[in-house]
C-alpha positions as CSV (number, residue, x, y, z in Angstrom):
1,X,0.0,0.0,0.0
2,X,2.3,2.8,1.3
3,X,4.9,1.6,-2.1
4,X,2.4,2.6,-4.6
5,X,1.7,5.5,-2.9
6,X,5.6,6.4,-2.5
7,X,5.5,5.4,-6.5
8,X,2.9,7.8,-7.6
9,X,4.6,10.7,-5.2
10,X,7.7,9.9,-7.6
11,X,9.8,7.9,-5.5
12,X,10.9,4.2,-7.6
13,X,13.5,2.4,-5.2
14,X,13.8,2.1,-1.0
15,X,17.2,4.3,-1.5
16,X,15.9,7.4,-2.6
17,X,15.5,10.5,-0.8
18,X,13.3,13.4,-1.0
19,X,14.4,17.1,0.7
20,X,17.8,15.3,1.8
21,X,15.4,13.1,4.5
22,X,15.9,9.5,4.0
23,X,12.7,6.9,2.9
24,X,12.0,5.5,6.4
25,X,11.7,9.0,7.6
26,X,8.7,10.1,4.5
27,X,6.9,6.4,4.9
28,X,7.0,8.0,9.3
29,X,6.2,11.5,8.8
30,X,4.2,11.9,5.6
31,X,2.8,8.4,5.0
32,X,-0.1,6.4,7.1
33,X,0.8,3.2,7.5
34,X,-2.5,0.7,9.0
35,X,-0.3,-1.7,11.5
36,X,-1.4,-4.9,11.4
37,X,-0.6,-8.2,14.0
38,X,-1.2,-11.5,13.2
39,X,-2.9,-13.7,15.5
40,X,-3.1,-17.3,15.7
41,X,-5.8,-19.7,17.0
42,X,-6.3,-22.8,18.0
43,X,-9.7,-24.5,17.0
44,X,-11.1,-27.6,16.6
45,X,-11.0,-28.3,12.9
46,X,-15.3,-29.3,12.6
47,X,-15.7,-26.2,14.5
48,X,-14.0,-23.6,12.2
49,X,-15.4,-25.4,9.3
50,X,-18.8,-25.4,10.4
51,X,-18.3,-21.5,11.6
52,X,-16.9,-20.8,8.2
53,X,-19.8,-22.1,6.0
54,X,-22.1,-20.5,8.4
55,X,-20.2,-17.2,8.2
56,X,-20.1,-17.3,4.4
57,X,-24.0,-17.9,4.3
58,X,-23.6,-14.3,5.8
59,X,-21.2,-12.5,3.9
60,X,-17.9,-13.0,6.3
61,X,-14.7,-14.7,6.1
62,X,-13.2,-15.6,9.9
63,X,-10.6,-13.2,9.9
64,X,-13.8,-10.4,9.5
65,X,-16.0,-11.7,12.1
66,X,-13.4,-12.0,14.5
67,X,-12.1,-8.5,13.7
68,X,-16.0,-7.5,14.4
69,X,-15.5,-9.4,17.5
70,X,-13.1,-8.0,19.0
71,X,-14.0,-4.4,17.9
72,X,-17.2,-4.7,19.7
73,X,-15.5,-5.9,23.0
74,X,-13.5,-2.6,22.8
75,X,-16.4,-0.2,22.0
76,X,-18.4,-2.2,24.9
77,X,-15.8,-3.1,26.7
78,X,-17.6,-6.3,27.2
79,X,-17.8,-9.8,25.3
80,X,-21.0,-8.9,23.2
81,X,-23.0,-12.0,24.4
82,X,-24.5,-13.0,27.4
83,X,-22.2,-16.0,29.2
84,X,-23.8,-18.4,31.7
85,X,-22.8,-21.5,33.0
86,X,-25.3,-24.4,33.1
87,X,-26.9,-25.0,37.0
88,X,-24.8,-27.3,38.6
89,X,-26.1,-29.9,40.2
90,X,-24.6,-31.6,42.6
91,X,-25.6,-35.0,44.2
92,X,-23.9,-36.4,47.7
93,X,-24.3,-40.0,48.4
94,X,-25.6,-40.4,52.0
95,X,-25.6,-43.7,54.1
96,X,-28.9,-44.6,55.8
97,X,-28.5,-43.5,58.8
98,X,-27.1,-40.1,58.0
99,X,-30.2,-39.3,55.6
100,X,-32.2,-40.4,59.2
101,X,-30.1,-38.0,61.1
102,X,-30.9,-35.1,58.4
103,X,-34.7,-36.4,58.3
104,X,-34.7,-35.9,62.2
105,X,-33.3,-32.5,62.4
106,X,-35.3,-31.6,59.8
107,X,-39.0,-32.8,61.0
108,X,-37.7,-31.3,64.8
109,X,-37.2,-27.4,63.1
110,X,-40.4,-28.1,61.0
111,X,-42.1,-28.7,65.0
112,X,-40.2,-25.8,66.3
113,X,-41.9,-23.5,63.4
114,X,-45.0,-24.5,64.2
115,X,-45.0,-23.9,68.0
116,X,-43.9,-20.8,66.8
117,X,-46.8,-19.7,64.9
């Protein structure tokens, strides 16, 4: 991008100069240059092929709906979905005579609530 640019300004090779300043120093000061980083993910190969046929149904490619991704966390500065985790249910095996023990405590503070009321 910033080559042809530097090509239609009138400059042909890396080495050239223009006002005695050297090329780094024009692409720096008189050039924008869009910065790019490449990131790399690892993903279940079903997944990212399902993902992309659904994303191509769409419009998008990966690389553009995780770049929509991630620009939506930084303008919300939140993941754009709702997470929840499943209830968890738990389940503790008792003997017999400590689900008698609980069974007892339980029908003596059902008594108590009674009196109570």
């Amino acid at each position: 991008m910033w080559r042809n640019r530097l090509q239609l300004e009138g400059l042909q090779t890396p080495g050239e100069s223009i006002d005695g300043r050297p090329f780094a120093s024009i692409i720096i000061t008189e050039s924008i240059i869009f910065l790019t980083k490449t990131m790399q993910v690892r993903v279940d190969e079903g997944l990212r092929s399902e993902a992309n046929g659904v994303l191509r149904e769409i419009g998008l490619n990966v690389p553009s709906a995780v770049w929509l991704f991630l620009t939506k966390v930084v303008q919300t500065r939140s993941i754009p979905f709702e997470l929840t985790a499943p209830a968890r249910v738990v389940g503790v095996g008792v003997g017999a005579a400590t689900q008698a023990n609980t069974d007892e405590v339980g029908a003596f503070w059902s008594k108590r609530k009674s009196q109570r009321a």
